[in-house]
C-alpha positions as CSV (number, residue, x, y, z in Angstrom):
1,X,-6.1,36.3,17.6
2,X,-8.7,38.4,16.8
3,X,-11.6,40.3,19.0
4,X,-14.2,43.2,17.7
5,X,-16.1,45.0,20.5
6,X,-19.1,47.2,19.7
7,X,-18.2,47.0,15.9
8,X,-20.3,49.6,14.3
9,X,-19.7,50.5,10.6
10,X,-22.2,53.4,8.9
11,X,-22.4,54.8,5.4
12,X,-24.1,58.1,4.6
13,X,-25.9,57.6,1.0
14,X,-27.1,61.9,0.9
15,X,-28.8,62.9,4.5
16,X,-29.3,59.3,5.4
17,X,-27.3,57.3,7.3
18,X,-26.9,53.2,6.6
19,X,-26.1,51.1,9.6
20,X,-23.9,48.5,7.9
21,X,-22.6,46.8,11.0
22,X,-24.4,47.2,14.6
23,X,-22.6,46.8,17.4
24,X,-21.4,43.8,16.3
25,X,-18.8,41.3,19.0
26,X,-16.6,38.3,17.8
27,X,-13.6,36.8,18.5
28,X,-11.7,34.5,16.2
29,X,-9.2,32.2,17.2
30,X,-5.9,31.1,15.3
31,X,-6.2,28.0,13.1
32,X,-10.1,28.6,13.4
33,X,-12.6,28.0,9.6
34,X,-15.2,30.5,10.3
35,X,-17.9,30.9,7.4
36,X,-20.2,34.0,7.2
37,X,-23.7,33.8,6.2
38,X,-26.4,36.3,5.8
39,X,-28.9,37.9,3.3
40,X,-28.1,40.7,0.9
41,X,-27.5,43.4,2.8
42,X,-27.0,42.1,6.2
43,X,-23.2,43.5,6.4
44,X,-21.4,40.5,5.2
45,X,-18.8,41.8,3.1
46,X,-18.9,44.8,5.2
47,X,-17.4,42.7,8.2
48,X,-14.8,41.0,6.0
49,X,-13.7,44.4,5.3
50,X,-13.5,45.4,8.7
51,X,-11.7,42.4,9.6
52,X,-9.0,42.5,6.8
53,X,-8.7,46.2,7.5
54,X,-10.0,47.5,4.4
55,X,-12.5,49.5,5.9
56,X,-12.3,51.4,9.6
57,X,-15.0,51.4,11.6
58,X,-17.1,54.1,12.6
59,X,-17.1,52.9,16.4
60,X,-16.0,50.3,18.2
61,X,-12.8,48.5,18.9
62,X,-10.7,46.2,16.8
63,X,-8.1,44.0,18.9
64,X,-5.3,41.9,16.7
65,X,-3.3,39.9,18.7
66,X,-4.3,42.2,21.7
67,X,-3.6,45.3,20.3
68,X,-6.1,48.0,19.4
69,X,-5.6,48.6,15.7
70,X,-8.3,51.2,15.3
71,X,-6.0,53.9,17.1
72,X,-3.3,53.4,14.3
73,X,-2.4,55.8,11.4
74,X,-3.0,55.0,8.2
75,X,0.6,54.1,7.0
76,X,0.5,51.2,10.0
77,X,-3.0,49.9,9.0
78,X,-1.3,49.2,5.4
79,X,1.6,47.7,7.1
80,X,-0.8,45.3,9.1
81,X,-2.8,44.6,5.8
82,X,1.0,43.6,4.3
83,X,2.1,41.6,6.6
84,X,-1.3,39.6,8.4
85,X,-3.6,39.5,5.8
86,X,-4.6,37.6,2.7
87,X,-7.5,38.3,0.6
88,X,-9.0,36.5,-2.2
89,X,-12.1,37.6,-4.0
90,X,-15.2,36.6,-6.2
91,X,-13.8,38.4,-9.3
92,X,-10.6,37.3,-8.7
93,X,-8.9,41.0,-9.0
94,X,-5.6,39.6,-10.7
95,X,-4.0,42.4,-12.7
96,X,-4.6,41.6,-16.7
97,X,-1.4,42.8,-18.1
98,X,1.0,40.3,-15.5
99,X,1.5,36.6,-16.0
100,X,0.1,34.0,-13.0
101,X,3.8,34.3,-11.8
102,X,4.3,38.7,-12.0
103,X,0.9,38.4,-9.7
104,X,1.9,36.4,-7.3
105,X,5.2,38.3,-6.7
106,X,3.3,41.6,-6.7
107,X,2.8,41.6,-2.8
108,X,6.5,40.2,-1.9
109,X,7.5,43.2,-4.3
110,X,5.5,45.7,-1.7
111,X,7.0,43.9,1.4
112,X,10.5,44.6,0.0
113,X,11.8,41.0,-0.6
114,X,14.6,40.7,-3.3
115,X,13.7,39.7,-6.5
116,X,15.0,36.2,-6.5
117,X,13.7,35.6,-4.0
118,X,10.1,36.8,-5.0
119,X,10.2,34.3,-8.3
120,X,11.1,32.0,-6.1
121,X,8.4,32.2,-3.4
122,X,6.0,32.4,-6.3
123,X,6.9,29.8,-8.0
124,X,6.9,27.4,-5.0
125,X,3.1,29.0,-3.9
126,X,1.9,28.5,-7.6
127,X,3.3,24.7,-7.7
128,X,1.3,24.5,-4.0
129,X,-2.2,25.1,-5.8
130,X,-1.6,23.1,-9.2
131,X,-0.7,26.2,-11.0
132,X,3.2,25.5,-11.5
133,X,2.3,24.4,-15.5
134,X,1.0,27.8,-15.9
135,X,3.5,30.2,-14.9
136,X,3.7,32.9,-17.8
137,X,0.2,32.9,-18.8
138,X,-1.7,36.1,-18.7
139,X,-5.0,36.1,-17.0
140,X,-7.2,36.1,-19.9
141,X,-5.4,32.7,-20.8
142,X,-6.9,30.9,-17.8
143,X,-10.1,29.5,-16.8
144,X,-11.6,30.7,-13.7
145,X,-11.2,28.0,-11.5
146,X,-7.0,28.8,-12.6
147,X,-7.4,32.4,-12.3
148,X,-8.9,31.9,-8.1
149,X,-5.9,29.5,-7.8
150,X,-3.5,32.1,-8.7
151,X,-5.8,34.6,-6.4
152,X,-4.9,31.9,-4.0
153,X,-1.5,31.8,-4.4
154,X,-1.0,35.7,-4.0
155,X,-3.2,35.7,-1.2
156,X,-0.5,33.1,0.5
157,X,2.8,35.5,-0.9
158,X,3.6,36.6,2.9
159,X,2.6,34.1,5.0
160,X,-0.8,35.8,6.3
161,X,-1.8,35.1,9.8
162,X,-5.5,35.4,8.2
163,X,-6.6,34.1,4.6
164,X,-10.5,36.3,4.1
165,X,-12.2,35.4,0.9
166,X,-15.2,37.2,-0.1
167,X,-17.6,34.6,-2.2
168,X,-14.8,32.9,-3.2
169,X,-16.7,30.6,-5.6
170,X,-19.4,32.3,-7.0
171,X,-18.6,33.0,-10.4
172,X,-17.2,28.9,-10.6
173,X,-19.3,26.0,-11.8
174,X,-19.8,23.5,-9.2
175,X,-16.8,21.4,-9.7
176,X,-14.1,24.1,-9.7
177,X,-16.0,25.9,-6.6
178,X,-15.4,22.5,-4.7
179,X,-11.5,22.5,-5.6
180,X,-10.9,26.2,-4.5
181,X,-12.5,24.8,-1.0
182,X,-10.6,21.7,-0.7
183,X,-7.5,23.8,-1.2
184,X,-8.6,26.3,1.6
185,X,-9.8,23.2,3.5
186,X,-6.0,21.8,3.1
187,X,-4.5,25.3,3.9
188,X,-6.8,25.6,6.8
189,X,-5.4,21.9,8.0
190,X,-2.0,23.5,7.7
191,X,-2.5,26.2,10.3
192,X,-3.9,29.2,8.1
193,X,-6.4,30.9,9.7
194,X,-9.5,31.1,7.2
195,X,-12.6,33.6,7.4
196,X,-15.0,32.9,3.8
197,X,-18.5,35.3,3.5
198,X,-20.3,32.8,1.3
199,X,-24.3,32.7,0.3
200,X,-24.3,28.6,-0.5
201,X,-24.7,26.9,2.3
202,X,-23.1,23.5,0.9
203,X,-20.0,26.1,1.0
204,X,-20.3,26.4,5.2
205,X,-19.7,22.6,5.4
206,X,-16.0,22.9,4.2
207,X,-15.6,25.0,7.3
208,X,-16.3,24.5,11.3
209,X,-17.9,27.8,12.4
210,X,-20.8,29.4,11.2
211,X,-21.9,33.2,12.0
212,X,-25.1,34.5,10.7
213,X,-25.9,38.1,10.4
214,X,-28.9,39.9,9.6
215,X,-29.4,43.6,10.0
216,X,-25.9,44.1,10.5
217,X,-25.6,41.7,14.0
218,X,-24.7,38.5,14.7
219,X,-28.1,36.4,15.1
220,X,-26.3,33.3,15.8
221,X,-22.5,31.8,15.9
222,X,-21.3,28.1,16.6
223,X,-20.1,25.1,15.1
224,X,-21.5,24.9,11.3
225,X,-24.3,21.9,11.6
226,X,-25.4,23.3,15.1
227,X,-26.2,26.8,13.3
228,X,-27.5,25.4,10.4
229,X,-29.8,23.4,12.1
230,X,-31.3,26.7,13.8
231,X,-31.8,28.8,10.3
C-alpha cells in the first residue's frame, strides 16, 4: 500500500541543517500493525508525518498505492490526507468549543457529505468506541481516555485506508492507555491499517511489526518480539 525510497527529511534551525530522516526505505502493507520506536530525536514523529502527508520530504520518493505522491500539488496532497488518512494524537487536538458529536462530523463536513448524513456517520463511529452516551458533551466535560475515544472516532469519519497515531497514550493512566489499544487492536482486526510511534514498549505488543529508528534510519524492522529481542 505504501513504499518510501531514499526518504530524507531536513530542517534548517539558523545556518545549520538537521537531518530528521536519512535515507530512510519501508514498505507497509494493507491490514498491517506497525509500531515505531526510537529515542528522542531519532525522527519518530517526523516519519509519521511523512507518512500521513503532513510534512513533504526534502528527497526521496513517496509511493501510495503505486503512485508517486511527492510530485503532487498541494491542493491533491490535502485531498489524499481527506480521503486515506486518519490521525489521532497524544493531546488529543479535538476542538474545545464543539461537542464529541460536532467533532466527529468535522472531517465528513470537509469531504462534502450532507449533513444528515454526517450526524449520522458520527453517531454510529461514536456508539463504535463506547462514546454514544456522550454525544453533546464539550471536551472539557470528558476525561482523557473519552476525549482519545472521540479522537478515535474522527480519525475513523472517512473510512481511512491508514489510521497514524502519534503516542497515542501518553498523557493516559495505564488502564485507559490499554482501552485506546484494544480498540485499535479491534479496528486493526477489522481491516484498518494502523501505524502508532509509541516510547512504551508494553505499547508494541498490541501490534505485530516493530521498526526502530535511531539517527533518523531504520536500525531494525520485523515482527514485534523478534525486534525486541535484538534492542
Amino acid at each position: 500500500m505504501i513504499r518510501l525510497e531514499g526518504i530524507v527529511k531536513e530542517y534548517y534551525m539558523g545556518d545549520v541543517v538537521v537531518r530528521a530522516l536519512d535515507s530512510v526505505d519501508v514498505e507497509i502493507q494493507r491490514g498491517e500493525f506497525v509500531s515505531i520506536m526510537g529515542p528522542s530525536g531519532s525522527g519518530k514523529s517526523t516519519l509519521l508525518n511523512v507518512l500521513g502527508v503532513l510534512d513533504q520530504p526534502s528527497a526521496g520518493a513517496y509511493y501510495l498505492e503505486g503512485v508517486d505522491i511527492t510530485q503532487l500539488r498541494d491542493r491533491e496532497l490535502a485531498k489524499i490526507r481527506n480521503q486515506h488518512f486518519g490521525f489521532i494524537f497524544q493531546a488529543y487536538n479535538l476542538f474545545p468549543e464543539l461537542t464529541a458529536l460536532e467533532n466527529v462530523m468535522v472531517p465528513l463536513m470537509y469531504a462534502g457529505r450532507p449533513r444528515r448524513e454526517r450526524r449520522e456517520r458520527a453517531e454510529e463511529l461514536l456508539n463504535r468506541v463506547g462514546m454514544g452516551h456522550r454525544l453533546h458533551h464539550l471536551p472539557t466535560q470528558l476525561s482523557g481516555g473519552e476525549q482519545q475515544r472521540v479522537a478515535i472516532a474522527r480519525a475513523l469519519a472517512n473510512n481511512p485506508t491508514l489510521l497514524l497515531a502519534d503516542e497515542p497514550t501518553g498523557n493516559l493512566a495505564t488502564d485507559q492507555g490499554a482501552e485506546i489499544m484494544g480498540i485499535l487492536q479491534e479496528l486493526n482486526r477489522q481491516g484498518t491499517t494502523v501505524v502508532i510511534v509509541t516510547h512504551d514498549p508494553a505499547i508494541t505488543a498490541y501490534g505485530k511489526r516493530l521498526l526502530r529508528l535511531r539517527d533518523g534510519k531504520i536500525i531494525s524492522d520485523g515482527p514485534v518480539n523478534q525486534v525486541a529481542q535484538e534492542a
